[in-house]
Backbone of each chain as ProteinMPNN parsed JSONL, in Angstrom:
{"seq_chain_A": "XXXXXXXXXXXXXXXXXXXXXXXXXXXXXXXXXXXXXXXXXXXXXXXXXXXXXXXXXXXXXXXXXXXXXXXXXXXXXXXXXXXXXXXXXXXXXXXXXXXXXXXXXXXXXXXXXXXXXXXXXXXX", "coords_chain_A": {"N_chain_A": [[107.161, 95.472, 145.238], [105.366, 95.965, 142.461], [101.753, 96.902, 141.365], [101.15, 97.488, 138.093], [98.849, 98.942, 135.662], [96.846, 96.563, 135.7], [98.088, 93.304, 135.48], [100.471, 92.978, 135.718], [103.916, 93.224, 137.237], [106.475, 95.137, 138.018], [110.158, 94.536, 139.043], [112.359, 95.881, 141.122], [113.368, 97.856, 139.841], [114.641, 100.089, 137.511], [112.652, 102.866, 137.102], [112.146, 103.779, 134.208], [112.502, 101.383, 133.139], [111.177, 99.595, 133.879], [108.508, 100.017, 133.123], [108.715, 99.688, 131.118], [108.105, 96.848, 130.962], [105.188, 96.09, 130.764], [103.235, 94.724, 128.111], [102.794, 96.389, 125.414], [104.111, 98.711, 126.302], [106.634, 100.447, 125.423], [110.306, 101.315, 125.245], [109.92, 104.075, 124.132], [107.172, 105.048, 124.867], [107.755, 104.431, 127.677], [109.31, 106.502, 128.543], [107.803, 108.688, 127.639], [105.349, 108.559, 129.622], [106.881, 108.817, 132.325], [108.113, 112.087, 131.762], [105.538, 113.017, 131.327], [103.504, 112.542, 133.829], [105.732, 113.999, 135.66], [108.099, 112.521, 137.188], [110.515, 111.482, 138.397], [112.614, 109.639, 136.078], [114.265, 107.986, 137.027], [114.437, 106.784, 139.327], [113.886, 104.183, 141.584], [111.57, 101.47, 141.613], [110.344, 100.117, 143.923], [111.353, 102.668, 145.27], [109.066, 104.856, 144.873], [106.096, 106.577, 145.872], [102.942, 105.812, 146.735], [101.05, 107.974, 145.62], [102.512, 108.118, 143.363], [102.343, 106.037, 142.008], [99.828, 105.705, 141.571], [99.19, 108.052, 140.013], [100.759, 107.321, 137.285], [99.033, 104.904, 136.926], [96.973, 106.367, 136.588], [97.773, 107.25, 134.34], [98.485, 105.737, 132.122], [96.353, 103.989, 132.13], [94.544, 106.286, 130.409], [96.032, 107.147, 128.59], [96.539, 104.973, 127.188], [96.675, 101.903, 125.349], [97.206, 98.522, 126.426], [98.666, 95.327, 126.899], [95.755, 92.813, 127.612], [93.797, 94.585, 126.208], [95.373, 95.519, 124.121], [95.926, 93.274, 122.575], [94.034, 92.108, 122.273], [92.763, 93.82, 120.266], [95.169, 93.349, 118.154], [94.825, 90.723, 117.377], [92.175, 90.993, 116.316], [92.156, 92.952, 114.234], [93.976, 90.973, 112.295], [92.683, 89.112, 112.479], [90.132, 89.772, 111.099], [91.442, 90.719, 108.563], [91.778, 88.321, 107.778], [89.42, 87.454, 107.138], [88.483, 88.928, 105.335], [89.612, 87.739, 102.586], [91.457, 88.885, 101.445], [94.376, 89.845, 100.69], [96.304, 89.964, 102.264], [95.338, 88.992, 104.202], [95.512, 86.15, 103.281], [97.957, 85.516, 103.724], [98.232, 85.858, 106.22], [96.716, 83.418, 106.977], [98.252, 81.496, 105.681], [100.586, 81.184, 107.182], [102.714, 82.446, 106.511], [105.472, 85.291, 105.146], [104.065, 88.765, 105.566], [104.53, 90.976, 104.62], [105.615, 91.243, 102.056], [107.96, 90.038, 101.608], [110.861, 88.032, 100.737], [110.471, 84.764, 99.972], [112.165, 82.424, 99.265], [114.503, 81.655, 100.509], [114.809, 82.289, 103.794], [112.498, 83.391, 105.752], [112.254, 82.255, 108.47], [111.109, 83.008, 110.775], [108.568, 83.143, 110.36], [107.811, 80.74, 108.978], [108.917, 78.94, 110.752], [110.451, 76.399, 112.168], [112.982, 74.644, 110.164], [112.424, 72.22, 108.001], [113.41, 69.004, 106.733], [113.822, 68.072, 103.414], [111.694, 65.096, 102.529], [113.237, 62.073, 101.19], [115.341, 62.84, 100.114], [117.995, 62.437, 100.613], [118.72, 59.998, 99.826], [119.064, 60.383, 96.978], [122.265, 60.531, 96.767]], "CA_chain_A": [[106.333, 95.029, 144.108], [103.882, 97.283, 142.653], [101.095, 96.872, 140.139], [100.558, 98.98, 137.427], [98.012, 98.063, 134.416], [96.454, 94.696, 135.877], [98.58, 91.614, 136.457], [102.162, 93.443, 135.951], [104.835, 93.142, 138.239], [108.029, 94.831, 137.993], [110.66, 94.05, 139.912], [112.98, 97.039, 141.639], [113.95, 98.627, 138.328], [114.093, 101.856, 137.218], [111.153, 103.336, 136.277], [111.617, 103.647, 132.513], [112.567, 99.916, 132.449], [110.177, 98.483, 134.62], [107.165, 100.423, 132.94], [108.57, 99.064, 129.353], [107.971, 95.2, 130.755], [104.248, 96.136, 129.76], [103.058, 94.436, 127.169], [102.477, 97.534, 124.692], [104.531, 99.882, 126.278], [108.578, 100.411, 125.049], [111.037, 102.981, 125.857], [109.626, 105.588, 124.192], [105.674, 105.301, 126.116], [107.778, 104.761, 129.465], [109.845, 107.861, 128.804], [106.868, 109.725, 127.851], [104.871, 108.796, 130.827], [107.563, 109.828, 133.03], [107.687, 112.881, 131.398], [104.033, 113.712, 131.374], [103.456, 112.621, 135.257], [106.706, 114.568, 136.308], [108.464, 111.424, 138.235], [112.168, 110.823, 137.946], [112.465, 108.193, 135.24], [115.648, 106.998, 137.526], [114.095, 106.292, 140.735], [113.331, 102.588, 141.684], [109.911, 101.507, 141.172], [110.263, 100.256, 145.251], [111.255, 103.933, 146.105], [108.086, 105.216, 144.466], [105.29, 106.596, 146.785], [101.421, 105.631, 146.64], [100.441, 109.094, 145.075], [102.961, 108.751, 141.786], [102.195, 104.791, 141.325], [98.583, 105.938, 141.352], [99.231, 109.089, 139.201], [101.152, 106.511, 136.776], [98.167, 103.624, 136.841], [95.942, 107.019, 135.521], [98.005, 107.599, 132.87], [98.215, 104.827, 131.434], [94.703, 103.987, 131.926], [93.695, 107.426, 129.59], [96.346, 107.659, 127.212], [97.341, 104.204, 126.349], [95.794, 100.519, 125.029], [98.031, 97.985, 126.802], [98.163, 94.362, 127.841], [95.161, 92.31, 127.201], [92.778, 95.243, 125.206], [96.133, 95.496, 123.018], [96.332, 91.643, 122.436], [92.729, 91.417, 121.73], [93.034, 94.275, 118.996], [95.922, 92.956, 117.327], [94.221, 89.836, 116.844], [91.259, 91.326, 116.052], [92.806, 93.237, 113.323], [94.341, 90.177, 112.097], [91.299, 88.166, 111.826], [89.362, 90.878, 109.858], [92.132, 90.403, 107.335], [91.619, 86.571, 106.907], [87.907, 86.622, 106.973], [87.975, 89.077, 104.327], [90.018, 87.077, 102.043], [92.625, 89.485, 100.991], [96.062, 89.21, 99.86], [97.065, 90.016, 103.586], [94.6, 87.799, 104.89], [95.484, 84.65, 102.721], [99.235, 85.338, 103.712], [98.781, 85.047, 107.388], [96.605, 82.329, 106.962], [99.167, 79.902, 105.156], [102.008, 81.717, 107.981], [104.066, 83.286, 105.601], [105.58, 86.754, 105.582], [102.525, 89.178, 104.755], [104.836, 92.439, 103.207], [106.57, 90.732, 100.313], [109.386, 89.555, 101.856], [111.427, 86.569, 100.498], [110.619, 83.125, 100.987], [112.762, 81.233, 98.608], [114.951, 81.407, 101.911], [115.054, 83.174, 105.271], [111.641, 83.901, 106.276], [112.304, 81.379, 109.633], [110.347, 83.536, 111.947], [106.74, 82.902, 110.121], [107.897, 79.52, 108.509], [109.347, 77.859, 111.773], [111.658, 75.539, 111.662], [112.879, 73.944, 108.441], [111.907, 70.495, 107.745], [114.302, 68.651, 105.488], [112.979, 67.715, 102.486], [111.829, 63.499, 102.845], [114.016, 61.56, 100.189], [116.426, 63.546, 99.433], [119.363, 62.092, 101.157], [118.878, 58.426, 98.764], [120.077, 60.353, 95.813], [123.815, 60.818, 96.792]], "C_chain_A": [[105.153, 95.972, 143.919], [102.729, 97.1, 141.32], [100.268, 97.791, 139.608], [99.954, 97.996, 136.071], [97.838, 96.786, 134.744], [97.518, 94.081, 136.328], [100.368, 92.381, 136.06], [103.063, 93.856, 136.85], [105.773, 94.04, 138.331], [108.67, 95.315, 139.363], [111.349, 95.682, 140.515], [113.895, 97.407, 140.621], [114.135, 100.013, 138.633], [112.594, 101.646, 136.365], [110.535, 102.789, 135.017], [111.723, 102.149, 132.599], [111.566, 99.089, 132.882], [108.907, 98.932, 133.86], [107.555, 99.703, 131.804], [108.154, 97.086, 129.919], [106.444, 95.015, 130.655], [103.955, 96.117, 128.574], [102.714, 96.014, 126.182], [102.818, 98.494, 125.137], [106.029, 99.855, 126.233], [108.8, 101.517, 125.69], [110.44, 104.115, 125.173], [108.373, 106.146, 124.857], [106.355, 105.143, 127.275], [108.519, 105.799, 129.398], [108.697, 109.09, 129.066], [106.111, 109.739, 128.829], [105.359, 109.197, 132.179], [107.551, 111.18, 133.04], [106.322, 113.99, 131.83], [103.752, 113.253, 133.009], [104.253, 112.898, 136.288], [106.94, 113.326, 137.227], [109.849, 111.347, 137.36], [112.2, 109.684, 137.459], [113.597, 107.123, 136.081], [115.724, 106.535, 138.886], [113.617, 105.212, 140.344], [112.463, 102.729, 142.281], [109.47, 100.95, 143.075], [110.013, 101.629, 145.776], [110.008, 104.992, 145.982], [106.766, 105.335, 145.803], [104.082, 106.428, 146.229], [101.239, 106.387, 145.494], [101.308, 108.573, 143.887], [102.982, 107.021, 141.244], [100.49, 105.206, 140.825], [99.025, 107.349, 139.772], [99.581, 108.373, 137.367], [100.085, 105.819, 135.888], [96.908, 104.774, 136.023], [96.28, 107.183, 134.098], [97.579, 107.226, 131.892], [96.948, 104.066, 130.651], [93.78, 105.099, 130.673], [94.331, 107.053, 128.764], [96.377, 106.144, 126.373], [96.775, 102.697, 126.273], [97.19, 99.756, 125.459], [97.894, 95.87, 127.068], [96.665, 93.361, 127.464], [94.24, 92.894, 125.925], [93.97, 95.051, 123.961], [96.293, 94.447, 122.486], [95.25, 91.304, 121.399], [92.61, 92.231, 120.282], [93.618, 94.194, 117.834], [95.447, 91.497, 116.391], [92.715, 89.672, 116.358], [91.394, 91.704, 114.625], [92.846, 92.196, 112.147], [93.317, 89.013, 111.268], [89.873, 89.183, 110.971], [89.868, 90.675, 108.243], [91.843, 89.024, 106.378], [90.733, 86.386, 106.824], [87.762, 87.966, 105.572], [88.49, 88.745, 103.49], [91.236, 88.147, 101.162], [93.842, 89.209, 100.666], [96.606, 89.195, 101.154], [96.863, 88.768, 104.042], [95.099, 86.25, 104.545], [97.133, 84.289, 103.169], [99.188, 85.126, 105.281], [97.782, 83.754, 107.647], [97.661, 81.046, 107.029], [100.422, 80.604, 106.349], [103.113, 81.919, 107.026], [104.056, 84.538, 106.112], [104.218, 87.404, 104.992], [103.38, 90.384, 103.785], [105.674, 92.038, 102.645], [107.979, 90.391, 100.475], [109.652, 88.362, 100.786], [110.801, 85.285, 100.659], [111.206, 82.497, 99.896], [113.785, 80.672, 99.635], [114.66, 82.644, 102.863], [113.401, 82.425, 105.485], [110.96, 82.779, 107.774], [110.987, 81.455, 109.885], [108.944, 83.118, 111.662], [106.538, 81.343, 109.588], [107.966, 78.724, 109.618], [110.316, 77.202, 111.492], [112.061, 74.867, 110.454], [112.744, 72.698, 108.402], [112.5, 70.104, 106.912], [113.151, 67.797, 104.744], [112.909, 65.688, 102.628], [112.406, 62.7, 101.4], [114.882, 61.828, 99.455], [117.792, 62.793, 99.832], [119.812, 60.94, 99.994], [119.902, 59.061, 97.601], [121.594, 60.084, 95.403], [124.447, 59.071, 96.483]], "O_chain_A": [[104.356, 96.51, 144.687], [103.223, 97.242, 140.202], [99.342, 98.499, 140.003], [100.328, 96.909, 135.631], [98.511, 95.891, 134.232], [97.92, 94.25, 137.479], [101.341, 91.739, 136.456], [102.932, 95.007, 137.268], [106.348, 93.568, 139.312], [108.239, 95.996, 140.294], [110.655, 96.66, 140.238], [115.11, 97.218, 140.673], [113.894, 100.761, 139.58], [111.935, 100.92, 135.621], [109.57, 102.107, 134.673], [110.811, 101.601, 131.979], [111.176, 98.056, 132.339], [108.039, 98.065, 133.959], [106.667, 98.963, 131.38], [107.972, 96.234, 129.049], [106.126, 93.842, 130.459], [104.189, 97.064, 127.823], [102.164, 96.783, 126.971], [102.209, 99.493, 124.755], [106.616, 99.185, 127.082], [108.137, 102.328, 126.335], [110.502, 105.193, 125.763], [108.303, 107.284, 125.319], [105.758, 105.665, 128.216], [108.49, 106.329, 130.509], [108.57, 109.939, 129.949], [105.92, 110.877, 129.257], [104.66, 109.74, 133.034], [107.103, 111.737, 134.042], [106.193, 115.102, 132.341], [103.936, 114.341, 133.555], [104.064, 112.51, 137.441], [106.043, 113.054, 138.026], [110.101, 111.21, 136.163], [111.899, 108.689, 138.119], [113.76, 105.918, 135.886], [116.688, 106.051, 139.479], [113.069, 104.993, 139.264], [112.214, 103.549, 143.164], [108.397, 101.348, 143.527], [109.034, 101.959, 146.445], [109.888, 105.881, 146.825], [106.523, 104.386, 146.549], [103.995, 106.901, 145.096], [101.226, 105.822, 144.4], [100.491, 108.58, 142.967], [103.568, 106.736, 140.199], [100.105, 104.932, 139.688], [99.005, 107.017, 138.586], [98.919, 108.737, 136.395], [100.017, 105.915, 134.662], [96.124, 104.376, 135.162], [95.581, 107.242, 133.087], [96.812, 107.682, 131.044], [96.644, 103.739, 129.504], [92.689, 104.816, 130.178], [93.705, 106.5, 127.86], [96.266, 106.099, 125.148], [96.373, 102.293, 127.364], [98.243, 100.19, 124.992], [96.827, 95.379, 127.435], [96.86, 93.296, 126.25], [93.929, 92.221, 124.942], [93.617, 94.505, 122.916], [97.08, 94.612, 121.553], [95.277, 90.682, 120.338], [92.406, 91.592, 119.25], [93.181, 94.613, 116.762], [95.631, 91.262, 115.197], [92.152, 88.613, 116.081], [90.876, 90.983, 113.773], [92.083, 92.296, 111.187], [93.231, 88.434, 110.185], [88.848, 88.822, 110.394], [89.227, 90.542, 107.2], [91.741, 88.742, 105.185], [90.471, 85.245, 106.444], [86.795, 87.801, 104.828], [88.025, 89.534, 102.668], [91.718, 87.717, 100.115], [94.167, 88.066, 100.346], [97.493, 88.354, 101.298], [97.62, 87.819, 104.247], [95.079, 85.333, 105.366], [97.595, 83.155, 103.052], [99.986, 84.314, 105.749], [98.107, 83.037, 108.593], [97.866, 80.133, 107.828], [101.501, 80.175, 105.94], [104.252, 81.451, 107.009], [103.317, 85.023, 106.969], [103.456, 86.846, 104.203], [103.084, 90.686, 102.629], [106.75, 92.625, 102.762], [108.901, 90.458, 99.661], [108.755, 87.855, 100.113], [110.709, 84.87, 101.814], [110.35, 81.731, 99.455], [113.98, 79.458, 99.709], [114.326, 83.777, 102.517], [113.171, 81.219, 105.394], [109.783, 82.564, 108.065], [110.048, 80.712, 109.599], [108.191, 82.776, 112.573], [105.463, 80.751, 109.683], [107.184, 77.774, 109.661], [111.045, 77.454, 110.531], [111.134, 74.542, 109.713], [113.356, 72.198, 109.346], [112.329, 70.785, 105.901], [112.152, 67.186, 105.121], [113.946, 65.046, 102.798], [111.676, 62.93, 100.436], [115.229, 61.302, 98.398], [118.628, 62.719, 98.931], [120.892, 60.926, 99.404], [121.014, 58.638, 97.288], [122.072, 59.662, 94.35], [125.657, 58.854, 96.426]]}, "seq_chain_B": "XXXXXXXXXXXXXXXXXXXXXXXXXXXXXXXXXXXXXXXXXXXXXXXXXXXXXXXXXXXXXXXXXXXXXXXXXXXXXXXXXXXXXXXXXX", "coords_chain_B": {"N_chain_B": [[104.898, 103.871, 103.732], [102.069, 106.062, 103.538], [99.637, 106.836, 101.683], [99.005, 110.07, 100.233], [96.902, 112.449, 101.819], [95.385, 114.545, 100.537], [95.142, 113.961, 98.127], [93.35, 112.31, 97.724], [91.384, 109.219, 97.421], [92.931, 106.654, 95.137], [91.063, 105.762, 92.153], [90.289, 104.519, 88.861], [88.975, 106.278, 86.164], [87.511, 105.131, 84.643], [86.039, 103.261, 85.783], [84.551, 103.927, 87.8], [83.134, 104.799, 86.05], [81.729, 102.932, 84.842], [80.814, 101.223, 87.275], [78.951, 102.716, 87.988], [76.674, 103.085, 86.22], [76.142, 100.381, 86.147], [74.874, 100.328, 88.542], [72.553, 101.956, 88.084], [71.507, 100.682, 85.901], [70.361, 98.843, 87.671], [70.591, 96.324, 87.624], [72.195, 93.268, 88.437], [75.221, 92.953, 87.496], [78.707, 91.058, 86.46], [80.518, 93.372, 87.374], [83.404, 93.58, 84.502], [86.638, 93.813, 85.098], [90.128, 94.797, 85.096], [91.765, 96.744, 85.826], [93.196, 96.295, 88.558], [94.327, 98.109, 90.508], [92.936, 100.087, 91.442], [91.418, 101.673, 94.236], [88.666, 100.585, 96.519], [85.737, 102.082, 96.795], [83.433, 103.897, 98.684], [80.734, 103.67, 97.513], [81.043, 101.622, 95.853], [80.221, 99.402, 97.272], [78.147, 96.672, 97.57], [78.119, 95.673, 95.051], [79.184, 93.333, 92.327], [82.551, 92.815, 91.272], [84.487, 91.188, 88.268], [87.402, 90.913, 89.001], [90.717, 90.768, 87.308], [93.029, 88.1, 87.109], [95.074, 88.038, 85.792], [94.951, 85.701, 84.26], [91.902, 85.321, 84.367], [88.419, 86.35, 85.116], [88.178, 87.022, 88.33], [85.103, 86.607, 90.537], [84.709, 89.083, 92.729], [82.685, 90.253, 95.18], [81.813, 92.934, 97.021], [81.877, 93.958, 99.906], [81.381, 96.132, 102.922], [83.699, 95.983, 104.298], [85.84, 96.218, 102.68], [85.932, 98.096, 101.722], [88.643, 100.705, 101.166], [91.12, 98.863, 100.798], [92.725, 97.729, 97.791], [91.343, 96.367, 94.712], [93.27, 94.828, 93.513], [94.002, 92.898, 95.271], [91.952, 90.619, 96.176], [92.497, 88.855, 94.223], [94.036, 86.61, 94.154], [97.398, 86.354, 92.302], [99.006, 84.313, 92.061], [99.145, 80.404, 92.026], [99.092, 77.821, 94.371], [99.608, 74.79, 95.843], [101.382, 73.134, 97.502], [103.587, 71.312, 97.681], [104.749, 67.973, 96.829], [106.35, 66.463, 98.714], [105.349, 67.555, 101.237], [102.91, 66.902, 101.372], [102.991, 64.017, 101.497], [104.617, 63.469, 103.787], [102.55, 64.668, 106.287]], "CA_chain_B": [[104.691, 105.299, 103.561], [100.547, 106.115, 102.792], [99.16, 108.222, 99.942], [98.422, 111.881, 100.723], [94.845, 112.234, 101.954], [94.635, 115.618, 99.769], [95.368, 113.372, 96.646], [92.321, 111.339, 97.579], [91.648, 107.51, 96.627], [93.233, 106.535, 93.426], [90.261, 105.352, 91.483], [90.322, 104.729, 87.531], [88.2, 106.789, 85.995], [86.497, 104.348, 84.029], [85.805, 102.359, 86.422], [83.55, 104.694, 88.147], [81.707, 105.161, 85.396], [81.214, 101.382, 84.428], [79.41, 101.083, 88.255], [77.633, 103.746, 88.207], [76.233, 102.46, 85.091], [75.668, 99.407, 86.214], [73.942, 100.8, 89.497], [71.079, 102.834, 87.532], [70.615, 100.025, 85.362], [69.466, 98.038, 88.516], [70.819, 94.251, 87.325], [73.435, 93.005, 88.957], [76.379, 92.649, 86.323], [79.942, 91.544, 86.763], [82.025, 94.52, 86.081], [84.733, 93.238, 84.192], [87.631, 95.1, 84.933], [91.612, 94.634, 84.631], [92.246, 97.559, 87.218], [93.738, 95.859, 90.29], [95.26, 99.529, 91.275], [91.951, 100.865, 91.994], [90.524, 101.445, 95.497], [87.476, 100.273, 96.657], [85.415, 103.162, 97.043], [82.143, 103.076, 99.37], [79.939, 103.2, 96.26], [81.014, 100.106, 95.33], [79.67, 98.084, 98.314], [77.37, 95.783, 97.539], [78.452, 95.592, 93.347], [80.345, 92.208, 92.339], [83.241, 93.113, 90.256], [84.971, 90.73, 88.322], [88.802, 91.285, 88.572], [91.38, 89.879, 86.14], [94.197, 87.905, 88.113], [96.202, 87.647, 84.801], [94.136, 84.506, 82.939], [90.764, 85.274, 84.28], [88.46, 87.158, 85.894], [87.732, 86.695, 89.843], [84.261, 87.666, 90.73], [84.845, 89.577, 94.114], [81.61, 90.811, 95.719], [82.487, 94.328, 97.77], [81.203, 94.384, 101.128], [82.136, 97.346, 103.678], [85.075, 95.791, 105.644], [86.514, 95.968, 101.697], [86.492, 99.559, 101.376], [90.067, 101.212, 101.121], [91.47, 97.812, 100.009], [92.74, 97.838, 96.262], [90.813, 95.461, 93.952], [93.982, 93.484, 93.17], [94.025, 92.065, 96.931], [91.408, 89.877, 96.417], [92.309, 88.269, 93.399], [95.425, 86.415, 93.588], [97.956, 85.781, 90.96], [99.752, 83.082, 92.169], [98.294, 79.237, 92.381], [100.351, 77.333, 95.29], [98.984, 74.007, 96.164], [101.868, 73.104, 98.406], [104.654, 70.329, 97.328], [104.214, 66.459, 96.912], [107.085, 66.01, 99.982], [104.602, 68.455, 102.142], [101.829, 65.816, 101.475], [103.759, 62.509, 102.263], [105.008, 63.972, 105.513], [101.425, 65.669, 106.952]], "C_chain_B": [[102.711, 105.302, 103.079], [100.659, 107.171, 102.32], [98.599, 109.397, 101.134], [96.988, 111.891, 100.746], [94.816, 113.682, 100.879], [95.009, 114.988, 98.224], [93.497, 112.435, 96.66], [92.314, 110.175, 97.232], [91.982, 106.989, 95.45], [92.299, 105.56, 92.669], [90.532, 104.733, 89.756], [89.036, 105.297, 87.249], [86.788, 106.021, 85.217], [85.738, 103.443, 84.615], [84.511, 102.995, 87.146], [82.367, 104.9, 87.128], [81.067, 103.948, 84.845], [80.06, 100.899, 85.707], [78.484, 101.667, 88.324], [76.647, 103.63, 86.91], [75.246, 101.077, 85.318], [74.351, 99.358, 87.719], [72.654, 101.545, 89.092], [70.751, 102.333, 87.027], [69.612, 99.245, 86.455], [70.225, 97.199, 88.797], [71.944, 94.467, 87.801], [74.359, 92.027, 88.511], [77.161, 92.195, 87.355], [80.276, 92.258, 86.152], [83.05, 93.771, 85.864], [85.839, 94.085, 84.626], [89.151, 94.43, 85.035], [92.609, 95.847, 85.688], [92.214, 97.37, 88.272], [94.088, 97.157, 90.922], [94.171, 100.085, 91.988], [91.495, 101.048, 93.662], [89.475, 101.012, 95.356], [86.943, 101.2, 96.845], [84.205, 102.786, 97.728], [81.489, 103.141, 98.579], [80.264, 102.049, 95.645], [80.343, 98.949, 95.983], [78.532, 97.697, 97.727], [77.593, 95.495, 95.739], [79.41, 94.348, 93.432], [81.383, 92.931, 91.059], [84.503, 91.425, 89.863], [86.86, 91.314, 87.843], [89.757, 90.04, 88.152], [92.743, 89.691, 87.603], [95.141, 87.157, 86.948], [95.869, 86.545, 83.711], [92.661, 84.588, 83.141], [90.308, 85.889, 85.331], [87.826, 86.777, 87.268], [86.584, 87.312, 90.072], [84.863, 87.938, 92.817], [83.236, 90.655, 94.195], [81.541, 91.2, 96.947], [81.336, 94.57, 99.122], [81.665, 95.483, 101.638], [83.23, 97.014, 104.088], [85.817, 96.066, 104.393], [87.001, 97.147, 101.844], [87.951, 100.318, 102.202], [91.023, 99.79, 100.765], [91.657, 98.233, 98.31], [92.304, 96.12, 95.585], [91.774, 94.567, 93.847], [93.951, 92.457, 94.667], [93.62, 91.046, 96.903], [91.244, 89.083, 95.32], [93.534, 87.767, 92.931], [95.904, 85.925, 92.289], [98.582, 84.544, 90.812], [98.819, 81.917, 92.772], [99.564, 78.663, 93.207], [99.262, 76.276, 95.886], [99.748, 73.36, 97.411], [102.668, 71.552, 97.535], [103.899, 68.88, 97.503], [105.222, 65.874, 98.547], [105.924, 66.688, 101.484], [103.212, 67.017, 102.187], [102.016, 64.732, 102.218], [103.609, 62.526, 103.619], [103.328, 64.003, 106.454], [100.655, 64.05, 106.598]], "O_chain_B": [[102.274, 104.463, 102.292], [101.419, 108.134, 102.415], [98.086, 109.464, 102.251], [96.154, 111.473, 99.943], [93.714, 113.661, 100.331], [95.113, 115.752, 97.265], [92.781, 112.122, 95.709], [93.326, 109.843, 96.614], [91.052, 106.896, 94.649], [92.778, 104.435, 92.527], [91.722, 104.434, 89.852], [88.047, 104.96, 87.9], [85.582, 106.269, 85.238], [84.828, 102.859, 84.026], [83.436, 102.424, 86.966], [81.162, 105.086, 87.295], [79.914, 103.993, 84.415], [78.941, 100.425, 85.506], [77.344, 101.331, 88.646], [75.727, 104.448, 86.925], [74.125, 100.805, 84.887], [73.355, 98.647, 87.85], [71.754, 101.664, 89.923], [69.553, 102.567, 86.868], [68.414, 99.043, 86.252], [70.667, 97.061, 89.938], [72.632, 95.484, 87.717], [74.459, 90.838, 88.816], [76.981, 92.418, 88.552], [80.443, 92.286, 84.932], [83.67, 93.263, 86.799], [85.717, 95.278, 84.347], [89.078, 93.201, 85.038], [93.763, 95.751, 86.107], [91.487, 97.951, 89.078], [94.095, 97.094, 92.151], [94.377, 100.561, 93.105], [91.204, 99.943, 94.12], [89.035, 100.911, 94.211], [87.83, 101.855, 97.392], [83.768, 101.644, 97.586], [81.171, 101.952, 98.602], [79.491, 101.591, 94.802], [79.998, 97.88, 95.48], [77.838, 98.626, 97.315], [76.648, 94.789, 95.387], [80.255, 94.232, 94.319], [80.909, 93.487, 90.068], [85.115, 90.776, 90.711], [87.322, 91.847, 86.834], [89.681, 88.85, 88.459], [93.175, 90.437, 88.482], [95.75, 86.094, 87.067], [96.361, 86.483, 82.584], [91.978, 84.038, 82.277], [90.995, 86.138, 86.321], [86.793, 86.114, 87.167], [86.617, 88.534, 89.926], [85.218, 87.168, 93.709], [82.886, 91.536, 93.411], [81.318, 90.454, 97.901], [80.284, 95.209, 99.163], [82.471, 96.055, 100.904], [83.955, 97.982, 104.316], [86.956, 96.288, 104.805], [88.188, 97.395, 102.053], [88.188, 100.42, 103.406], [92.022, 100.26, 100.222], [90.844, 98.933, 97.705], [92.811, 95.043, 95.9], [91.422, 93.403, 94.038], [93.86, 91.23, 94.664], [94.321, 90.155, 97.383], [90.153, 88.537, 95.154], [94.11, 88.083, 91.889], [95.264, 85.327, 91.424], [98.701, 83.863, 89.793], [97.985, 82.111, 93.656], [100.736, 78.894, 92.911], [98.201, 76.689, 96.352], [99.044, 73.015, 98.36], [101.958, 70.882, 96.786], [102.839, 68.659, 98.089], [104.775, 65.018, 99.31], [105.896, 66.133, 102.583], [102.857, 66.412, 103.198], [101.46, 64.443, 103.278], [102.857, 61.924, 104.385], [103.189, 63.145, 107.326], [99.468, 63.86, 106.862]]}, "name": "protein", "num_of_chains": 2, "seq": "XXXXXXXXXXXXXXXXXXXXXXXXXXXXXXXXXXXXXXXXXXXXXXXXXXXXXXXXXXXXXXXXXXXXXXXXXXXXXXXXXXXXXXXXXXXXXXXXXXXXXXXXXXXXXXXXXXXXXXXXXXXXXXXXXXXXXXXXXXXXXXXXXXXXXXXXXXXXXXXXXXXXXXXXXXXXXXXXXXXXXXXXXXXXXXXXXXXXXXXXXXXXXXXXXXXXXX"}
C-alpha cells in the first residue's frame, strides 16, 4: 500500500492504473507522469522503491491540481456561475443539462430519475 | 471550439459608442440595446444595460465576474414556472 497525493490508496496495480484511481488524474496524466519521472508504467505499485514513490508524490505535487484542491475548484467554478445569474448559472441551478442538450427526453443524468406523471393512469 | 484571440472580443460597434456616451455624460442610463451577441467588455463594468429578451428589456447591471460573458446570458428567453403535476406532488 502506498500513498500518493493524500488519502489515496492503490492497491497492487500497475502503475498507470493505480495512479489513474486519483481523483483528477486519467490515463493520459498517469502515462505522462510515468513518462516524465522515467518509471516503468508496468511495474506494480508494491514493487516500487521509496525514491520513485517519492519522485512520483513530487510530481504530482508541481504539475498537477488533484483530489480535494480539484473538487474545491470545480465547485468553485460552478458557484461563480449561479451567483452570477447567467444562462449557465440558472441551468445548473434548476439541474438541467447546461450545453443545450435535449430535455424533451433523455437528459436522465442531470434530471434523475423520472417521476411518472400523478393522474395520468385514470384516463385509460 | 473558442474564438481566435487575434480576432479579439466581438463587440457591436454601436454599442460601444452608446456607453461611452453614456459614461461622459455621467447619469446612469439604461442602455437599451437588442445585441445579446455582444461581449461584455471591461469598460462596461459598473454601466446597467438593458437587454431585450425578445418582449422586453432586462436591466442587467455589469459587474467584473461578467466580463467575457455575452449580454444575451443574462437575459433569458424562456419563462418556465414548472408544471401543475410538479406542484401537487412537492
Amino acid at each position: 500500500m502506498a500513498r500518493i497525493a493524500g488519502v489515496n490508496v492503490p492497491s497492487n496495480k500497475r502503475l498507470v492504473i493505480a495512479l489513474s484511481y486519483i481523483y483528477g488524474i486519467g490515463n493520459k496524466f498517469s502515462n505522462d507522469i510515468c513518462s516524465t519521472t522515467n518509471i516503468d508504467k508496468n511495474k506494480r505499485v508494491n514493487q516500487l522503491t521509496e525514491d520513485e514513490i517519492i519522485k512520483i508524490r513530487e510530481c504530482i505535487d508541481k504539475n498537477y491540481i488533484v483530489e480535494g484542491d480539484l473538487r474545491r475548484t470545480v465547485s468553485s467554478n460552478i458557484k461563480r456561475l449561479t451567483d452570477l445569474g447567467c444562462y449557465r448559472g440558472l441551468r445548473h441551478r434548476n439541474k438541467l443539462p447546461v450545453r443545450g442538450q435535449r430535455t424533451h427526453t433523455n437528459a436522465r443524468t442531470r434530471k434523475g430519475k423520472a417521476i411518472p406523471i400523478a393522474g395520468k393512469k385514470k384516463a385509460i | 471550439m473558442s474564438r481566435s484571440v487575434w480576432k479579439g472580443p466581438f463587440v457591436d460597434m454601436y454599442l460601444i459608442k452608446k456607453a461611452q456616451a453614456v459614461k461622459n455624460s455621467g447619469r446612469n442610463d439604461v442602455i437599451k440595446t437588442w445585441s445579446r451577441r455582444s461581449t461584455i467588455l471591461p469598460e462596461f463594468v459598473g454601466l446597467t444595460f438593458g437587454v431585450h429578451n425578445g418582449k422586453k428589456h432586462i436591466p442587467v447591471t455589469v459587474n467584473e465576474n461578467m466580463v467575457g460573458h455575452k449580454f444575451g446570458e443574462f437575459s433569458p428567453t424562456r419563462t418556465y414556472k414548472g408544471h401543475n403535476a410538479d406542484k401537487k406532488t412537492s
